[in-house]
N, C-alpha and C positions, 0 to 999 in steps of 0.2 A: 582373430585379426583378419584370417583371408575371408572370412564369411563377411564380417564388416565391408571388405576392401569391393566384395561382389555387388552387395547392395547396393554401393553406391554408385557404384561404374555401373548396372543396369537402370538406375534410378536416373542417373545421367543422360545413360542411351536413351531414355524413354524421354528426356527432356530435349535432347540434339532430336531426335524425333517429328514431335511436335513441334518444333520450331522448324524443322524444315519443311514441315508441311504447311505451316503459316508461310512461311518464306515461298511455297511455290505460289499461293493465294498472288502475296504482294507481288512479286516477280513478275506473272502474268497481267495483273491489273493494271501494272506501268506500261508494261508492253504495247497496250493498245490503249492508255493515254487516258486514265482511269485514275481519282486520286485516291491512295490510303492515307486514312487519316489516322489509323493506331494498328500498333503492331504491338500486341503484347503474348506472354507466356506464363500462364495461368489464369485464376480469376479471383473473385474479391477482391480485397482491399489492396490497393497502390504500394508496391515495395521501393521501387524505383523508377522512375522514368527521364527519359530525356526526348527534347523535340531535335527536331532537326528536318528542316525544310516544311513539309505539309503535312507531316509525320510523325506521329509520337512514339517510341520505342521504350517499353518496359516489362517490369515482371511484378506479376500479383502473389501474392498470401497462398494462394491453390494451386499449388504446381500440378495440375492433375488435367492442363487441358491450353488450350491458347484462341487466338482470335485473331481475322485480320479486319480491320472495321473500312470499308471501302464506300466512298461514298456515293449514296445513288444505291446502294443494294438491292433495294426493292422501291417501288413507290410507293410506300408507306415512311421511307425514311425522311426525315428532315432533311435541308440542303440549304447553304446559303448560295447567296450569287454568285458568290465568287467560288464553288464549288459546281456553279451550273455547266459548264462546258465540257466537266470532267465526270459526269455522273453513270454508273454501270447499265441503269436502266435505261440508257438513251444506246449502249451501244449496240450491233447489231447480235443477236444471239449468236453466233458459234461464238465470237468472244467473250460473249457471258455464262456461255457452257463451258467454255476454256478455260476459265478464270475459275470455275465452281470444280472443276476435276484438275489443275493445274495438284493443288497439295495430293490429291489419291496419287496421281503420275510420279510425283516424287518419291513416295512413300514405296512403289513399287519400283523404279529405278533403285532408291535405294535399299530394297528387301535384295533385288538382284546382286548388287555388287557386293553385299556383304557376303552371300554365298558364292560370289565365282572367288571374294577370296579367299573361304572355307576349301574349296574345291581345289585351287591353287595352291593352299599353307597344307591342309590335311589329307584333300580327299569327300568324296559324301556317301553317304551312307545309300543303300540300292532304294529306289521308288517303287520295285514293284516285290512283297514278299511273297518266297517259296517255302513249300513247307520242309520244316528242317528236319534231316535226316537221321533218323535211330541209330548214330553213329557212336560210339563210344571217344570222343577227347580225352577225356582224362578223368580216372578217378577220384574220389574225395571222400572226407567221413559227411557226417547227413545230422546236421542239428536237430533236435529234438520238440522243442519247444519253441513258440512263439518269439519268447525273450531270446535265447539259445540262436533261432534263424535272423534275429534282428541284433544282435551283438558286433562290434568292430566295425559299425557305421553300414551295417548290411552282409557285411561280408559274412557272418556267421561261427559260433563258437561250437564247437565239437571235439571229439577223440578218436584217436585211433584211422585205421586205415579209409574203413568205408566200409559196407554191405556188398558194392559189389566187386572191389576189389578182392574180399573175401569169400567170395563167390568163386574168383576166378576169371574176371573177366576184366577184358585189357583193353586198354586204350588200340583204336581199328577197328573192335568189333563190333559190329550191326548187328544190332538184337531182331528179332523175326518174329519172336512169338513169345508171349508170358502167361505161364496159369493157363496154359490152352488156348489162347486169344491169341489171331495174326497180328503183327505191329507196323506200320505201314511208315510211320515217322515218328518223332519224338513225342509231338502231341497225343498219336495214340498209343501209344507206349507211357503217357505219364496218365491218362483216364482208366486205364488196367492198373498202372500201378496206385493210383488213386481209390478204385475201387474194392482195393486188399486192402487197403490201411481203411479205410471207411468198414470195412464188414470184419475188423479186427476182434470188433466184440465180441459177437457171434461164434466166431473164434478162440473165444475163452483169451487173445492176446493184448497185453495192455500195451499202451505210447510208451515207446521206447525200448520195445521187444521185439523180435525180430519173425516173421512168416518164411516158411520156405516155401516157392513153388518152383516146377518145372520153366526149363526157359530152355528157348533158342537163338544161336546167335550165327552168324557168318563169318568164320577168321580162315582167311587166308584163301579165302574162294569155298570152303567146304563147311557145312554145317555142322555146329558142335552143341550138344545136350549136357548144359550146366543146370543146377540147385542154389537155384538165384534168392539168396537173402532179402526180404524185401522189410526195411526198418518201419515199423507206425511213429509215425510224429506228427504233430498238430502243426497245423498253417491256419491264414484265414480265409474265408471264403469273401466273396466278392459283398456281401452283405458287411465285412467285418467280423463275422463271428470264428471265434475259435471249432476247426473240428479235424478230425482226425484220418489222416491220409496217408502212402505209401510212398520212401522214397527210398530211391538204392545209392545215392551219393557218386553220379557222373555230371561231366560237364559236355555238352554236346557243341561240334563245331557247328555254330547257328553261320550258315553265309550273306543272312539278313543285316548278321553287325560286321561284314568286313567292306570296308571303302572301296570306294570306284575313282583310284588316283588319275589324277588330269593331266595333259602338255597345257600350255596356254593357249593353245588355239581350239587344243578338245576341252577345255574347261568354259569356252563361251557356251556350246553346244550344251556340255553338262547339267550349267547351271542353270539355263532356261528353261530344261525339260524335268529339275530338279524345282525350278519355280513354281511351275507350272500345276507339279503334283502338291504343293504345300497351297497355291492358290484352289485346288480342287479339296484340299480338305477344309480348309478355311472358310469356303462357302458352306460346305457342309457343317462345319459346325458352328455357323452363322445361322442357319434354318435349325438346326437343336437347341437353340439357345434358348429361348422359353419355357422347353421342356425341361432343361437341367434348374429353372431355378428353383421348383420348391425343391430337389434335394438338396440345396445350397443351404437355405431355409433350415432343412433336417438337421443339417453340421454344425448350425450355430448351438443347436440344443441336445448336440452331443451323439449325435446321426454318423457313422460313416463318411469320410469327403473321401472322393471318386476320384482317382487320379486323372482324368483326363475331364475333372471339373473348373468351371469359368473361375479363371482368377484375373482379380483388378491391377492396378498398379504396384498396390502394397504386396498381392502376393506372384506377381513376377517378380518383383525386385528380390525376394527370398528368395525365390527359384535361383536368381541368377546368383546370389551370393551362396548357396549349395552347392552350384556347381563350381566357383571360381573356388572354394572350400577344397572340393575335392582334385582340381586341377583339370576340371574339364571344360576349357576353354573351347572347344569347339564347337559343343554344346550350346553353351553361353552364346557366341556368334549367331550359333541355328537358332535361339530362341529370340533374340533380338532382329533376327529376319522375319523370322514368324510374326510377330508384335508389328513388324511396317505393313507387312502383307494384310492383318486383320482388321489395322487403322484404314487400310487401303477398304477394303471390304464393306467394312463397319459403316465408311462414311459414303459409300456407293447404295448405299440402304436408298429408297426411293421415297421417302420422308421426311419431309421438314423435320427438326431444321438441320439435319442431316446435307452431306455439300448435294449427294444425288436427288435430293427432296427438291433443292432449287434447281438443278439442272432439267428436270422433269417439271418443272414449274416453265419452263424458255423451250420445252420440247410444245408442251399446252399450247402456248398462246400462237407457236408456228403453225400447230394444227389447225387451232379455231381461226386460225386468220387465213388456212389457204380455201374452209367451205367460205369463211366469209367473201374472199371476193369471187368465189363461186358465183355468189349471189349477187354481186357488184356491191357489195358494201366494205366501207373502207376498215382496215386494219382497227384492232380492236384496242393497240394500248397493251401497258403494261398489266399483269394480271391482277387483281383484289388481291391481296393478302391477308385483308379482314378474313376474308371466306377460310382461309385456312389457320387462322391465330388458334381458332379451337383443337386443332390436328395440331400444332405446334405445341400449342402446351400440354396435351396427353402425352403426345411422344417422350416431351421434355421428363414429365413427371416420371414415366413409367424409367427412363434412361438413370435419371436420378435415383429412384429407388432400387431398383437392379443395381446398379453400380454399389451405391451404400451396402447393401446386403452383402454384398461377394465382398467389399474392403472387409466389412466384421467378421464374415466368416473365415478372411485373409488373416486375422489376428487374432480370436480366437479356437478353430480348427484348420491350418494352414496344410495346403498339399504340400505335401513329402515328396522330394525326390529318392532321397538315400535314406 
């Protein structure tokens, strides 16, 4: 039921979304006296609509997208006369650039406020990671098996104390050394202990048997020489395959997952510089995005999917109902800021028919028009848009088929959170 309940609430988010970023379209284009003739949310076939004034308002069959239909778009659109006074391409460019980046401005306004009230209600998570420290938190026992470390919704099934609380070793102490390796943090501390459960064979030790080596630790300022149990048990590697690694069953205090709680006046500051680093990954994985899709391609036919693989609508909406599943609403909020920041990104692409294809389209003609009166010839006009229909429909297609492939792979090889 709460998984249901998530689906829907981010299915929604993702429809108040796009609509408000249609909404900044129209907003602007009235502003400077511009008429919209349709305002809809989605595409295909007509579910509802109503007119009202010069304006049509409704929702299509494809909730996967919206439109603001403004007339005068390009000079290629039709217009009747009684639409001529009001047309986009007669106005002067920054208001036709304004009008084309009004919905991104939105979309980023509101990625922001949804995080300063993350920042406000929870706290955020730190921007910039350290590496976490060979500290000992707390003991545990150390699941064996695949199924074993993937039991109780991730949390893991096992017995007994642990490897290294039987060892001896207590919550405080910093490990330093394993098998004769220095440990500098937990990372290198988990590739030594990875390396014993890996060369277990050789070892004559099978999964679920236990290696001793030497170890050193730091308790209480002075160093202490423990016979550190190190258990083999299977995990998967990053390809997905099962193989065979070391672990001693601790939990380390990671200070990458404790919040950076806000006042309301430090949560304005937080949140923008908290914006800021999710808009700098966003590009980035805006320019990877081509690269990931034939592994997307792989997932459909039973490939590995990559946790930090492109998912469409279908499989955000699962993401968010996992998390609203488990009761991690804050989560849910951080990824539905994410999702405004990408639409923001997405549609700043310099591409027809992308909104920054057309903005770069009114940057053009200011160009050509300032050698033009270089030269003393007059103003050149709206630009062709024949010249680019053939770049409009590659784009199109290519948009279309990427999106398709990531829904299928969204339904059948779905990224997992838990």
């Amino acid at each position: 039921m709460d998984y249901a309940l998530g689906v829907i609430l981010f299915a929604a988010g993702i429809a108040v979304t796009i609509a408000l970023h249609e909404a900044g379209h129209m907003a602007a284009a009235r502003a400077f006296g511009m008429r919209v003739r349709r305002y809809f949310i989605g595409f295909g076939p007509t579910l509802w609509s109503t007119k009202k004034g010069h304006t049509e308002y409704g929702l299509k069959a494809v909730p996967f997208g919206g439109f603001c239909d403004i007339a005068g778009m390009t000079a290629l659109d039709p217009y009747t006369e009684d639409e001529k006074p009001y047309l986009m391409v007669d106005r002067p460019a920054w208001q036709r650039i304004a009008v084309m980046l009004a919905g991104v401005a939105v979309n980023i306004v509101l990625g922001i406020a949804i995080i300063f009230g993350v920042a406000l209600t929870w706290g955020l998570p730190p921007t910039k990671t350290v590496p976490v420290p060979a500290v000992v938190a707390e003991t545990m026992c150390a699941p064996v098996t695949v199924a074993d470390a993937r039991a109780n919704d991730g949390a893991g099934s096992c017995d007994g104390q642990g490897p290294a609380a039987d060892s001896g070793l207590r919550a405080g102490d910093t490990v330093t050394s394993v098998d004769g390796t220095g440990v500098t943090d937990f990372s290198s501390m988990a590739e030594v202990l990875g390396k014993i459960g890996s060369d277990a064979a050789s070892r004559g030790v099978a999964v679920g048997d236990r290696v001793t080596v030497p170890a050193t630790v730091e308790r209480d300022g002075r160093p202490v020489t423990v016979d550190l149990q190190v258990e083999v048990v299977q995990r998967l590697d990053e390809a997905g395959r099962e193989v065979s690694t070391g672990a001693i069953g601790v939990r380390a205090d990671n200070p990458n997952t404790r919040l950076i709680h806000y006042s309301v006046p430090g949560a304005v500051g937080g949140s923008l510089a908290y914006s800021g680093h999710v808009v700098a990954q966003t590009a980035q994985a805006l320019v990877d995005l081509p690269s990931r899709y034939w592994p997307v391609v792989e997932s459909i036919f039973g490939g590995q999917r990559a946790e930090d693989s492109p998912v469409s609508v279908v499989g955000a909406s699962r993401a968010g109902g996992e998390l609203v599943e488990h009761d991690q609403w804050m989560a849910f909020l951080l990824l539905l800021a994410n999702l405004n920041f990408f639409l923001a990104a997405f549609n700043l692409v310099p591409l027809p028919p992308m909104d920054g294809g057309h903005a770069v389209v009114v940057v053009y003609e200011k160009i050509r028009d300032w050698f033009r009166r270089r030269r003393g010839l007059a103003p050149g006009g709206p630009a062709d848009y024949t010249r680019l229909l053939p770049v409009t429909y590659v784009v199109g297609a290519v948009l279309l088929v990427f999106g398709l492939t990531v829904m299928v792979a969204d339904v059948v090889n779905p990224v997992r959170l838990f």
